[in-house]
C-alpha positions as CSV (number, residue, x, y, z in Angstrom):
1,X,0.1,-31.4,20.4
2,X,-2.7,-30.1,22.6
3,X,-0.3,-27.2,23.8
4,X,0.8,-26.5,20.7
5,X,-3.0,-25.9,19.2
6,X,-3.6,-23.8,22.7
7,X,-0.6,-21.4,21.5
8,X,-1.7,-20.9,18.3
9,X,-5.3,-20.2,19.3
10,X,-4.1,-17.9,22.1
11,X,-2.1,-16.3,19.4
12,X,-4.6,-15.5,17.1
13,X,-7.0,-14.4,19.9
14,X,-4.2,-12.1,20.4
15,X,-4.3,-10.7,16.9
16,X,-8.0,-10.1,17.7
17,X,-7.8,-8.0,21.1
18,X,-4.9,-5.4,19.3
19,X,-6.9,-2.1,19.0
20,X,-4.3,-1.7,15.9
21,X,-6.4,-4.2,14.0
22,X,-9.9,-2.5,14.6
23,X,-8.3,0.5,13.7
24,X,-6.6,-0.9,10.7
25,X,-10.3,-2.6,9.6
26,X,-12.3,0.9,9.6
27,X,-9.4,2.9,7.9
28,X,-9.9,0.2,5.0
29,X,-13.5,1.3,4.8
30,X,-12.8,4.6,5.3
31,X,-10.4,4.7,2.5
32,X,-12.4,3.1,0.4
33,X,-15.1,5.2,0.9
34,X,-12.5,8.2,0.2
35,X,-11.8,6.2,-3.4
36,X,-15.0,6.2,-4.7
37,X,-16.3,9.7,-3.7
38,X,-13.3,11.0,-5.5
39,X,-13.7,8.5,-8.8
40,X,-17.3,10.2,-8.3
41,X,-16.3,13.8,-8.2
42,X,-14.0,13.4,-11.2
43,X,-16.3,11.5,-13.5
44,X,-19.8,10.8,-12.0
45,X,-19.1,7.1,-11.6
46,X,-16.8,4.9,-9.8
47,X,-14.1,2.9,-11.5
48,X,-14.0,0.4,-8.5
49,X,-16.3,-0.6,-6.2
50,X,-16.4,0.0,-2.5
51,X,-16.0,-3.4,-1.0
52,X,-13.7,-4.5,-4.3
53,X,-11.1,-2.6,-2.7
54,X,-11.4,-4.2,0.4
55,X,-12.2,-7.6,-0.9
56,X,-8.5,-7.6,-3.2
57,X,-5.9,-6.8,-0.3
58,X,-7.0,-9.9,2.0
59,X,-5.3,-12.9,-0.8
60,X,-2.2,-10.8,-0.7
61,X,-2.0,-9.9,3.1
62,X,-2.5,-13.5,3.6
63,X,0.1,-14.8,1.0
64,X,2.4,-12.3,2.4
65,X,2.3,-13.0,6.0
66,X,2.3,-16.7,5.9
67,X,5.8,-16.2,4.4
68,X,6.5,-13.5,6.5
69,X,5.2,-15.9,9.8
70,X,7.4,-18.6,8.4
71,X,10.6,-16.4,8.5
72,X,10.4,-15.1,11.7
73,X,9.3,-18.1,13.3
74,X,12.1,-20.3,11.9
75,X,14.5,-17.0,12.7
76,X,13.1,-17.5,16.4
77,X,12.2,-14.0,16.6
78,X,10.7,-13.4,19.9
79,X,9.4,-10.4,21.4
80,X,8.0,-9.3,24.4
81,X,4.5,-8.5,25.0
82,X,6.0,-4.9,26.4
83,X,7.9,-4.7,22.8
84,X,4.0,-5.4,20.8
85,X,2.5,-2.6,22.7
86,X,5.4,-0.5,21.9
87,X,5.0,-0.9,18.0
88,X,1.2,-0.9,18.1
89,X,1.8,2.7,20.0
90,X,4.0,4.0,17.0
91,X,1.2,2.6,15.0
92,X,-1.1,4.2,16.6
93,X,0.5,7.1,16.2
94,X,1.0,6.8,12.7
95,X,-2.7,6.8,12.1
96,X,-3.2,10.1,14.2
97,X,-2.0,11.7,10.6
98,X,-4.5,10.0,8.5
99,X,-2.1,9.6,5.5
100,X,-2.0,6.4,4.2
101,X,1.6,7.0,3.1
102,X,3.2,7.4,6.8
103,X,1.8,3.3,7.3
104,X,4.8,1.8,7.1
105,X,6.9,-1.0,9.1
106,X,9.9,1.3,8.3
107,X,8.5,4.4,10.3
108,X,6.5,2.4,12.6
109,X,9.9,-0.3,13.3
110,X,12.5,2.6,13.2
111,X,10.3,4.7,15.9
112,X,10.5,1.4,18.2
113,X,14.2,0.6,17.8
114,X,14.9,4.4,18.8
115,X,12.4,4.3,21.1
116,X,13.9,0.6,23.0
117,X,17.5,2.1,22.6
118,X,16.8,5.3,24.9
119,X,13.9,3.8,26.9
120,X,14.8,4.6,30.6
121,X,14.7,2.5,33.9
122,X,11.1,4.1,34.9
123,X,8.6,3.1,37.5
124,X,5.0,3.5,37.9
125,X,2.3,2.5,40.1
126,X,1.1,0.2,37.4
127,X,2.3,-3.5,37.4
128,X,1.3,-4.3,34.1
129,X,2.9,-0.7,32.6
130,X,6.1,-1.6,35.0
131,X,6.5,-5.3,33.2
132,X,6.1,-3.7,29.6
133,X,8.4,-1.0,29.9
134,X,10.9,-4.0,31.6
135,X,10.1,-5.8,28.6
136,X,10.6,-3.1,26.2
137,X,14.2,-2.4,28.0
138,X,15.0,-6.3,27.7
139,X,13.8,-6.9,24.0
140,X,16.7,-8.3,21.6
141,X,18.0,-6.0,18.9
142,X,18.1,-8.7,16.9
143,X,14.5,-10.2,17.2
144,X,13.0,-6.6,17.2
145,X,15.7,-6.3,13.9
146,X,14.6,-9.4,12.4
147,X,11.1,-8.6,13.2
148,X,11.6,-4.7,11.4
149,X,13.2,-6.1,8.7
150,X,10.7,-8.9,7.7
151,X,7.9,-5.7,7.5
152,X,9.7,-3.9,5.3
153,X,10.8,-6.5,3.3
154,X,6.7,-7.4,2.9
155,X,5.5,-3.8,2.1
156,X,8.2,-4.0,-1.0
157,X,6.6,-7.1,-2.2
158,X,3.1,-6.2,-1.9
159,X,4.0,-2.3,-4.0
160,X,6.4,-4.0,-6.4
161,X,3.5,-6.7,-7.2
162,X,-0.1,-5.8,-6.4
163,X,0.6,-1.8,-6.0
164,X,-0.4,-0.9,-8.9
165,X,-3.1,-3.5,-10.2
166,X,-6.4,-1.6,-9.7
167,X,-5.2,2.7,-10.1
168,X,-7.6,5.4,-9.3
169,X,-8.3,7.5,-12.0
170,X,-8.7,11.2,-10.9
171,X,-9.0,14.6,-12.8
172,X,-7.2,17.2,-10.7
173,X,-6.1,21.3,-11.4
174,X,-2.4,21.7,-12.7
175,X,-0.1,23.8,-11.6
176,X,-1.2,26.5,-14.4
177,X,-5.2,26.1,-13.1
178,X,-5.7,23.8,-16.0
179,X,-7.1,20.1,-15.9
180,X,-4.9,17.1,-16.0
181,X,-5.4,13.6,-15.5
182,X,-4.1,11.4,-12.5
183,X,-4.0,8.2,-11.3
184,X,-3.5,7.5,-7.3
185,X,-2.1,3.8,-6.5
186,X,-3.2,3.6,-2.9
187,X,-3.8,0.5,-1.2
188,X,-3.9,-0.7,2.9
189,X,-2.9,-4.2,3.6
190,X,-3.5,-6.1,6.9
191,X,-0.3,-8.4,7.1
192,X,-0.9,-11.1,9.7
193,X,2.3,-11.9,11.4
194,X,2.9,-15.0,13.8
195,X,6.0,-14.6,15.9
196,X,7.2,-16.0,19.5
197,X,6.3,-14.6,22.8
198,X,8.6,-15.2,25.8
199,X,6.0,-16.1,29.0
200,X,8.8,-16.5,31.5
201,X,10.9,-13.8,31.7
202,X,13.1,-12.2,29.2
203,X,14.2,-13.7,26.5
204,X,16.6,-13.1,23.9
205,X,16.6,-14.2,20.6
206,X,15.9,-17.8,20.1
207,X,18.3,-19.1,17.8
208,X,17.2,-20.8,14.3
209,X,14.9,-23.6,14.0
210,X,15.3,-26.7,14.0
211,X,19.0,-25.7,15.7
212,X,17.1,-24.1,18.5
213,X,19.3,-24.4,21.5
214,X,17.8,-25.9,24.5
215,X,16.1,-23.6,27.2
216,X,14.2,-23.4,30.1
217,X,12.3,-20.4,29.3
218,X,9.0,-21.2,27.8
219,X,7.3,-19.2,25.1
220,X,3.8,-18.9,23.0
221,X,2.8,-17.3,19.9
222,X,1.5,-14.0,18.9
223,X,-0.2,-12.6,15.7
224,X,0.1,-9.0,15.1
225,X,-2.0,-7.2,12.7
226,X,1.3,-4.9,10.5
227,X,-0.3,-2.7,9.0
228,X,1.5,-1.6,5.1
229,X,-0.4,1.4,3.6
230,X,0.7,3.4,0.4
231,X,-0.8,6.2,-1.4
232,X,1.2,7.5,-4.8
233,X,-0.7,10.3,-6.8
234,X,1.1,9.7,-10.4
235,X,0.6,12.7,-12.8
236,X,4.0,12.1,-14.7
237,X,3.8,8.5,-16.3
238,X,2.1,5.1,-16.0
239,X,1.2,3.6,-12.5
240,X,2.7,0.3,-13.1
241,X,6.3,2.4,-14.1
242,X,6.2,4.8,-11.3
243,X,4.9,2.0,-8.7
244,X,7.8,-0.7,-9.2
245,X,10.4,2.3,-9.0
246,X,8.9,2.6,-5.4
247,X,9.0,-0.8,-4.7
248,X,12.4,-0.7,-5.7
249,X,13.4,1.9,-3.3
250,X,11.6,-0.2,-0.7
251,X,13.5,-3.2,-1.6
252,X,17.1,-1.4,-1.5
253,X,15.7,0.0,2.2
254,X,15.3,-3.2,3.2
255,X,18.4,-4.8,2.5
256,X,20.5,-1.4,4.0
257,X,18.5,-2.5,6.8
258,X,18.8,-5.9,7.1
259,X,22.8,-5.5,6.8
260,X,22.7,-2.7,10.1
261,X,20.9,-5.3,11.7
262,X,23.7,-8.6,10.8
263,X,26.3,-6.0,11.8
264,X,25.0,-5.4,14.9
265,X,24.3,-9.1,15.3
266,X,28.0,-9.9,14.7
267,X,29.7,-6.9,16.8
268,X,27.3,-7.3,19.3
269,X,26.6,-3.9,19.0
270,X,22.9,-2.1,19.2
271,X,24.1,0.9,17.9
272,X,24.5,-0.5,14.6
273,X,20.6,-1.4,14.8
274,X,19.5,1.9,15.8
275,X,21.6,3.9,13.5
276,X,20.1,1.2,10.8
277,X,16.1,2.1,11.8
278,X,16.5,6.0,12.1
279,X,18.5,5.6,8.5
280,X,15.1,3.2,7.3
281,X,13.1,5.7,8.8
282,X,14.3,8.6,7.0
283,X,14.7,6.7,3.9
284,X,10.9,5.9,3.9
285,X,10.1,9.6,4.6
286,X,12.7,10.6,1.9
287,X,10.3,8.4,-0.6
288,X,7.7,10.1,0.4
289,X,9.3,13.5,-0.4
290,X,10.8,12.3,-3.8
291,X,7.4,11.5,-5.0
292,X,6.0,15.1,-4.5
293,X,9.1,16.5,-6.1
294,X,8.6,14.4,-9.3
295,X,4.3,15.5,-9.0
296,X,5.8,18.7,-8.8
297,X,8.3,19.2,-11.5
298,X,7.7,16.3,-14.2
299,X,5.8,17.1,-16.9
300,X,1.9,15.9,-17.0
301,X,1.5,12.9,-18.6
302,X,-2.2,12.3,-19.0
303,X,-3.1,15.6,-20.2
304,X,-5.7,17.4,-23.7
305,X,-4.5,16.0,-27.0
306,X,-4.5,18.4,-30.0
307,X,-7.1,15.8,-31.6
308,X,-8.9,13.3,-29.8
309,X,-10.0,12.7,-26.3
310,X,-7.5,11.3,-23.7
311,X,-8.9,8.0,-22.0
312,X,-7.8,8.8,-18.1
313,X,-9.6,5.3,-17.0
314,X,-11.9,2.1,-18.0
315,X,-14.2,0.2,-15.8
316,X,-13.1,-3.3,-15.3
317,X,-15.6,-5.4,-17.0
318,X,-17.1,-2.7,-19.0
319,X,-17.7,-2.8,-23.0
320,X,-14.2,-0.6,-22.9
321,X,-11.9,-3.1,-21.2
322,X,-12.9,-6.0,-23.4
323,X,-12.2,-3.8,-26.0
324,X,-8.8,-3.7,-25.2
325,X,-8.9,0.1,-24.2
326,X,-6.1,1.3,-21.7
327,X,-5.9,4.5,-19.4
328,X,-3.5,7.4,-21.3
329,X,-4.6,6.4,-24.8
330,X,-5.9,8.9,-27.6
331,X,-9.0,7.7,-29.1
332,X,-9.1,10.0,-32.3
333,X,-12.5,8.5,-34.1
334,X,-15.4,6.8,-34.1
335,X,-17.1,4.8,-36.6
336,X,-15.0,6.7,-39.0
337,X,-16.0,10.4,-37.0
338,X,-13.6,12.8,-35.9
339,X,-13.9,13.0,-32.3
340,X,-12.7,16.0,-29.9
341,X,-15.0,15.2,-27.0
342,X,-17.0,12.5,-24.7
343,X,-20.5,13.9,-26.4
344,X,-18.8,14.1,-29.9
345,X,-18.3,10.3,-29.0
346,X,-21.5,8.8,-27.7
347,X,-22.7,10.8,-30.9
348,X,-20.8,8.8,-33.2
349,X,-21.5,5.4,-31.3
350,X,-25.0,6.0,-32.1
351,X,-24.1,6.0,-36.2
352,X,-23.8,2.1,-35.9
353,X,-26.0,1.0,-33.2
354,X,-25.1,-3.1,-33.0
355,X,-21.5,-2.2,-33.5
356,X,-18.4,0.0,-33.0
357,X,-14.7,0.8,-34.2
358,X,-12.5,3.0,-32.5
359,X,-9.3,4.2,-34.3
360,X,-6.7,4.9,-31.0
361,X,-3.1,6.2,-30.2
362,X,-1.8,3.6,-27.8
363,X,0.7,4.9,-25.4
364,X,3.4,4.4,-27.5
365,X,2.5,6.9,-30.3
366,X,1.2,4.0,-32.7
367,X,-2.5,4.3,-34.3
368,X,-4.5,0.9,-33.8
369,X,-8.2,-0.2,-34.5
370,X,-10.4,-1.7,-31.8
371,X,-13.9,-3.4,-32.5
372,X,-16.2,-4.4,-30.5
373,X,-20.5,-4.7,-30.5
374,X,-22.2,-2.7,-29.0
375,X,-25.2,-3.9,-27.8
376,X,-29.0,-2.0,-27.1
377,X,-28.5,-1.7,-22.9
378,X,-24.7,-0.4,-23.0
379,X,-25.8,3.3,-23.9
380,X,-23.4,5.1,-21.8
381,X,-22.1,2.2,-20.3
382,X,-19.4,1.7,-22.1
383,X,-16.6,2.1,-19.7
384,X,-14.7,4.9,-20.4
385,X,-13.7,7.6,-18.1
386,X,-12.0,11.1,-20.6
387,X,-9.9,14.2,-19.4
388,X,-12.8,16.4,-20.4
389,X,-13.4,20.1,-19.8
390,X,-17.2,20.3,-19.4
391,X,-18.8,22.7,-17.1
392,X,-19.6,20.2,-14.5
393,X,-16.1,18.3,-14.4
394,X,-14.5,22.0,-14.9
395,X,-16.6,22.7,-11.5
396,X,-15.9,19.1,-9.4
397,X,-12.2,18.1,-10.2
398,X,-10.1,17.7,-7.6
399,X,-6.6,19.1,-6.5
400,X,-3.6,17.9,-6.5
């Protein structure tokens, strides 16, 4: 028992000495940051706080890699410590670009499995380089595989389900120099995964547990930080539409992949797991090239009604989102005045000060009432961020 709470603390102490996790922890501020300067520059407030952002991915990072942890560790996927440097490099690398769209265990995993595939018989003057790159020449196709495929199977989940919960609103030029409305579902998720470690010599794949055949290699436990980033600028429809079509596409990557990998498990053949990561690979970049296409021929969906002002966001817990107000609806009047702009709007709120009605075209074409008080310290603070055309938004929106 004593040995077994020793590997799990020397795993997690392992989690904690990756540079890929430090790195990981201050591009999560930094893109926060980024969030709410641009919420900023588009409306003068911020929809979402700073440290909300952070705060929100850790419950589904940890949800998501205690089941990830549970399926590679009962799959007995082992890997090298050689094979963990390897994919922290290509993470490493990842982050060189800065893009929050390029985080992926599909570009990351597929640059490894290449990467292990052609890795040559070199020597250097450094031991500890020298026992990596052994390492990295040993590692199981089907462990790495396994290891690859449990990744992307995790970044579909976390898009499909908690992708598109909080949106950025944004207000950003059109393609005609006009203003348009946007919202960017962008998120960075620290997945902890626990996996096995071989600590006497190479080691294969172990074999499913509790049918794990006996062996006289011994091995530990490591906890890697997998980074799952995503960054969607939707102009064309709703988030939560546009965000489960990408977690489909994730989802449908994953399986492709996980079926290169049982083929190459059953033919004994690597190839098959190569061909499978460089075809994951270009998938995920293929995503990322279908979503500009769509930005750049769909037609804008949040953009100027003929009558009304368009509601681009609303503050959680604001007067607004009790309300029932959602992002992409028309409101047309208030307190029974005709409304075309956010000052024609806090004009008419002030007609009935304890107390307000909004008539609104819901996303769906259909007219609806909302009613709500309104009480003496709301003022402005209603909660409602509008594609508006006023000097100073006309001089801070944002591009595209």
């Amino acid at each position: 028992m004593a040995d077994v709470i020793r590997s799990i603390l020397l795993g997690i102490a392992a989690f904690f000495i990756n540079p890929v996790f430090y790195l990981l922890v201050v591009g999560l501020f930094l893109f926060s940051a980024q969030r709410v300067r641009r919420e900023r520059r588009s409306f003068r407030v911020k929809a979402y706080g700073m440290f909300n952002t952070i705060f929100r991915s850790i419950a589904p990072s940890l949800i998501i890699g205690a089941a990830g942890s549970a399926l590679l560790l009962i799959s007995g996927t082992a890997l090298p410590a050689g094979t963990i440097v390897l994919i922290s490099c290509a993470y490493l690398a990842i982050m060189l670009t800065t893009q929050l769209r390029f985080l992926s265990p599909a570009i990351a995993g597929g640059l490894s499995l290449i990467v292990v595939y052609f890795m040559p018989d070199v020597h250097t003057s450094y031991p500890l380089v020298n026992q990596w790159i052994a390492g990295i020449r040993h590692t199981s196709f089907l462990s790495l595989g396994v290891f690859i495929a449990v990744g992307m199977l995790a970044e579909s989940v976390l898009v499909y389900l908690w992708g598109a919960n909080q949106p950025s609103p944004r207000l950003i030029n059109s393609r005609r120099g006009g203003m348009v409305g946007a919202q960017e579902a962008s998120e960075l998720w620290i997945i902890p995964l626990f996996f096995l470690v071989p600590l006497s010599g190479p080691i294969g794949h172990i074999g499913f547990w509790p049918l794990i055949p006996g062996t006289r290699n011994s091995f530990g436990l490591a906890l890697f930080p997998l980074g799952v980033g995503m960054a969607q600028l939707i102009t064309y429809s709703l988030p939560k539409e546009a965000v489960r079509k990408t977690g489909h596409w994730l989802l449908i990557t994953a399986g492709g992949f996980a079926v290169f990998i049982a083929l190459a498990a059953v033919l004994r053949m690597p190839l098959f797991a190569v061909t499978g990561g460089a075809l994951a690979l270009v998938s995920r970049l293929a995503l990322i090239w279908h979503q500009h296409v769509l930005r750049e021929n769909k037609p804008f969906y949040y953009i100027r009604p003929n009558k009304g002002i368009r509601v681009i966001g609303v503050i959680p817990h604001s007067l607004g989102a009790k309300m029932g107000i959602l992002p992409g609806e028309e409101i047309m009047r208030v307190n029974d005045i005709d409304v075309v702009s956010e000052y024609d709007f806090y004009q008419a709120l002030q007609k009935h000060v304890a107390y307000c009605k909004l008539e609104v075209i819901d996303r769906f074409g259909e007219p609806r009432f909302a009613k709500g008080p309104v009480h003496e310290e709301d003022g402005h603070k209603i909660g409602l961020l509008f594609l508006e055309s006023d000097q100073w938004n006309g001089n801070l929106k944002t591009k595209s």
